[in-house]
N, C-alpha and C positions, 0 to 999 in steps of 0.2 A: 055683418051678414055676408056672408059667403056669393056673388058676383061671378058669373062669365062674361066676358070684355071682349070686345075686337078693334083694333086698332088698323087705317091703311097705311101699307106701305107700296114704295114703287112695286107695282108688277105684282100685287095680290093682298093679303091680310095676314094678320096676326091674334092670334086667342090665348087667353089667357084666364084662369079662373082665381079671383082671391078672396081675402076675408076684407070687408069696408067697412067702414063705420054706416053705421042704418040712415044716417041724416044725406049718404052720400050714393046710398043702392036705389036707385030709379030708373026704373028702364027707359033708354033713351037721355039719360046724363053724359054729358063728355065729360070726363074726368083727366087729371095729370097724375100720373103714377111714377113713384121711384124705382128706378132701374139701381140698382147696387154697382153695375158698370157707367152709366154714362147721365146718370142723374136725373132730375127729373122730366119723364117724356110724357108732352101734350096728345092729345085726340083718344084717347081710349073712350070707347063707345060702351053702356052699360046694354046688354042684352039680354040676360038674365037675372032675375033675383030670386036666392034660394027663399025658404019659407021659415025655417031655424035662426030664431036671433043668441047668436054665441057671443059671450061677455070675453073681453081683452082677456081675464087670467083663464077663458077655457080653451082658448084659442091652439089649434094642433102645431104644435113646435117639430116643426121640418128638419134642421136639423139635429134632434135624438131621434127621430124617423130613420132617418136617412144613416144617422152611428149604427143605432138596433140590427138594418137590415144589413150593413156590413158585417156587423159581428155574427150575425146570425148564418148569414152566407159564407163565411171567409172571404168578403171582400177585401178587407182591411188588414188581411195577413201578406205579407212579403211576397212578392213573387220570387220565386228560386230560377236561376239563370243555368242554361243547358250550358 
């Protein structure tokens, strides 16, 4: 189920919306979530839970999102040097 999260840090907060497993979207669960940089961080707060239960293979794959809008925009073309 797709989840908005807030997490504290020094000096204010942090949000973050992702897809959880359903046994794990409760508003008002702490959760530990994987960072891809610094591994797994404690205290995320559940504060939303969307209403759409979406199975692992429907799940939106971010990056072919994120290729498409490259290729789409010429992100992903060279930049030419003056």
């Amino acid at each position: 189920m797709q989840c908005a999260m807030r997490r504290d840090i020094a000096g204010g907060s942090v949000r973050t919306t992702s897809y959880i497993p359903q046994e794990f979207a409760k508003v008002g669960r702490v959760l530990r979530l994987k960072d891809d940089n610094v591994g797994w961080v404690d205290g995320w707060v559940v504060e939303f839970v969307g209403d759409e239960i979406v199975e692992g293979d429907q799940l939106p794959d971010s990056h072919k999102a994120i290729k498409n809008h490259r290729k789409s925009t010429g992100d992903s073309t060279p930049r030419l040097r003056a």
